[in-house]
C-alpha positions in Angstrom: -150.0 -190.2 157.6 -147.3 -187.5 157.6 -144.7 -189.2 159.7 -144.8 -192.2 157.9 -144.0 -190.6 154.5 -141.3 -188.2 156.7 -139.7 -191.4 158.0 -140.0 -193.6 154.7 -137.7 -190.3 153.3 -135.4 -190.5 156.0 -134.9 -194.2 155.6 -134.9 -193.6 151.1 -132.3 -190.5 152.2 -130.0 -192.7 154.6 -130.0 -195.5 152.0 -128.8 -193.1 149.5 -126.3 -191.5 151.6 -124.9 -195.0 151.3 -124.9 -195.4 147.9 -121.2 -195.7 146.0 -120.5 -194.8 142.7 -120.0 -197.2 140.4 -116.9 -198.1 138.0 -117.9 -197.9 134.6 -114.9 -198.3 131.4 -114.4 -196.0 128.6 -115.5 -197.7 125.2 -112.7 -196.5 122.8 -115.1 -197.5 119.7 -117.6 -194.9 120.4 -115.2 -192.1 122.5 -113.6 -188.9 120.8 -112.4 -185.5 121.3 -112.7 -183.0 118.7 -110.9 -180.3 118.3 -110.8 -176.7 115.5 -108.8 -173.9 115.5 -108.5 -170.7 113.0 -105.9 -171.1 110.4 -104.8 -167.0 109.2 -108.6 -166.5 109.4 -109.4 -168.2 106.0 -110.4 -171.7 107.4 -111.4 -173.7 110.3 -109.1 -176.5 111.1 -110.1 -180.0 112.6 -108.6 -182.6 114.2 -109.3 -185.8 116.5 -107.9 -188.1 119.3 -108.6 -191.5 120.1 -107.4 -194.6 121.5 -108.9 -193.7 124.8 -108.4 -195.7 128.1 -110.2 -194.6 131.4 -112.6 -195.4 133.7 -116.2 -192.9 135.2 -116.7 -193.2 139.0 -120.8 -192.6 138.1 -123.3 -191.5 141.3 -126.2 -191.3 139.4 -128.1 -190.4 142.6 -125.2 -188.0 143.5 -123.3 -187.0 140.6 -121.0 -184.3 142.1 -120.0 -187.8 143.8 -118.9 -188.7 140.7 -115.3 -188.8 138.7 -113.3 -189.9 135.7 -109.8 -190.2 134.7 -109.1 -190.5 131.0 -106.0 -190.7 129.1 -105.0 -191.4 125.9 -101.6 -191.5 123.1 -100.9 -188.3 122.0 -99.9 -190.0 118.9 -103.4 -190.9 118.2 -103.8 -187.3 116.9 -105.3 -187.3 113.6 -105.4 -184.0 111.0 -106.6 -185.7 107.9 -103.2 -184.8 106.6 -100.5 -186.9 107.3 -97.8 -183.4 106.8 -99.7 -181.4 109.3 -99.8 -184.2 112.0 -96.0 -185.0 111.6 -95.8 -181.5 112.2 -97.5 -181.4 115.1 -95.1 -183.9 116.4 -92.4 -182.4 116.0 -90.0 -179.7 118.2 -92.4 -177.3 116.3 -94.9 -178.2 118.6 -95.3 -181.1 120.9 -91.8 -182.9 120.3 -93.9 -185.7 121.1 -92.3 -188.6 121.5 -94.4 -192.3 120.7 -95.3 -193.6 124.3 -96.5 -189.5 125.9 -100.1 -189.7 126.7 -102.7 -186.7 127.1 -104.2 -187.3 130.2 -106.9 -185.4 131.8 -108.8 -186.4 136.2 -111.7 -184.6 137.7 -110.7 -183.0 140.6 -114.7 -182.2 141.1 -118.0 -182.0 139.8 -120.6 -179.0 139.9 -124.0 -180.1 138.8 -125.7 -177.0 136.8 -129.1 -178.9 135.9 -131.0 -182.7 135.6 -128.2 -183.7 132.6 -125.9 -181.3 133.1 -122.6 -180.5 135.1 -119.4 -178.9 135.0 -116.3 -180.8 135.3 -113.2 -179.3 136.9 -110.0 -181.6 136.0 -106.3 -181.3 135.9 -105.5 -181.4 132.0 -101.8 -182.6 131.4 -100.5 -181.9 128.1 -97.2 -181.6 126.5 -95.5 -181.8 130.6 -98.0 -179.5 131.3 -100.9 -179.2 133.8 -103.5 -176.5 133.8 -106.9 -177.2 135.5 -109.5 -177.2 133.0 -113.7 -176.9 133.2 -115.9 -179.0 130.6 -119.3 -178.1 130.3 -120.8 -181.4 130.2 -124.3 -183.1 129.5 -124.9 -186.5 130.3 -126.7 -188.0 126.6 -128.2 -191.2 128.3 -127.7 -194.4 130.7 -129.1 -197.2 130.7 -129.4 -200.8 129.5 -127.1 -200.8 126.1 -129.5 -202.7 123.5 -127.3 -204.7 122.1 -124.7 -205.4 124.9 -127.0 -206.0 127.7 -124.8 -204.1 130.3 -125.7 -200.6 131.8 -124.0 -197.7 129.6 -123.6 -194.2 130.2 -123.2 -191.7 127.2 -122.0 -188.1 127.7 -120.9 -185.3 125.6 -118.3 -182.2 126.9 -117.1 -178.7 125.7 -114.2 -176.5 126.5 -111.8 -173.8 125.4 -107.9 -174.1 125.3 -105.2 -171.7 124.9 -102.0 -173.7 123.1 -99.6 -171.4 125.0 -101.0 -172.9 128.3 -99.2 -175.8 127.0 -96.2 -174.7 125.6 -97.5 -175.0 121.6 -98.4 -171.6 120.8 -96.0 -171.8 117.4 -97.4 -169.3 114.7 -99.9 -167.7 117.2 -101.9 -165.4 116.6 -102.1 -166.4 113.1 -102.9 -169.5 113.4 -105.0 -169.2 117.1 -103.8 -169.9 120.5 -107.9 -170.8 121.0 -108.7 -174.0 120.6 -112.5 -175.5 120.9 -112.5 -178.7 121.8 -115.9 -181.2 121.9 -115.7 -184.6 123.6 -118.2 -187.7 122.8 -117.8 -190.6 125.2 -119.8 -193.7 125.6 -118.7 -196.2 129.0 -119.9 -199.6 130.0 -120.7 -200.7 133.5 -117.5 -202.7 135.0 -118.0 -206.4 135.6 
């Protein structure tokens, strides 16, 4: 009775060793990063990109197998106040000009539990790179209800220092630290 099981896991094991991941394509309806920062230590400041374009490699029987490459305008950058985001825009900070993208590839993937990982990418920002880790949890996959197509949902933390990236005006009054939150939602590629 015990080799048949052992072989039955060597064939499930050799079949899985096989297994590719899968393309699956941001959803820029449902997909966000948010980010705060300290203003002079009276307030919390927050702001938003979206716009996103990218695609997850997704192993969900290997997920260090896994990848993503996301990128996005950094024009889509929204304050709630139309003053502070010209600012930001300008030589102040990012100079920006209307076509530079914030762009951000795993370059691997640590799993730390069932749903969780963490998620070492290249961050390029304002013509710089830094490599960055997200501490990330994978929310849910499945059939989406009302699509029909499989769907993958996962949420992400990190901390960023705006010198790292050449935008450390007014620091450290207003904080070089920035907390940053991503939602994400992708759909299985056709």
């Amino acid at each position: 009775m015990k080799l048949p099981l052992f072989a039955a896991g060597l064939i499930a094991a050799a079949g899985l060793a096989y297994a590719e991941p899968e393309k699956y394509v941001l959803d820029a309806s449902h997909s966000q990063i948010l980010f705060n920062y300290n203003h002079l230590g009276y307030s919390t400041t927050y702001g938003m990109f979206s716009g996103f374009e990218g695609e997850i490699m997704f192993d969900q029987e290997n997920p260090a197998g896994s990848s993503v490459k996301v990128s996005m305008p950094l024009s889509s950058m929204f304050t709630g106040w139309e003053q502070r985001d010209a600012h930001f825009m300008s030589a102040d900070f990012f100079g920006a000009t209307d076509g530079e993208l914030v762009s951000f590839a795993s370059t691997s993937i640590e799993v730390t539990g069932d749903m969780t990982a963490k998620i070492t990418g290249d961050l390029t920002l304002n013509g710089q790179t830094k490599s960055v880790v997200l501490d990330a949890k994978l929310n849910q996959s499945g059939k989406h209800p009302m699509a029909g197509k499989e769907w993958a949902g996962f949420d992400a933390t990190t901390t960023l220092l705006r010198s790292d990236y050449g935008v450390e005006k007014f620091a450290p009054f207003v904080s070089d630290e920035i907390q940053v939150m991503i939602s994400i939602e992708a759909m299985k590629a056709d």
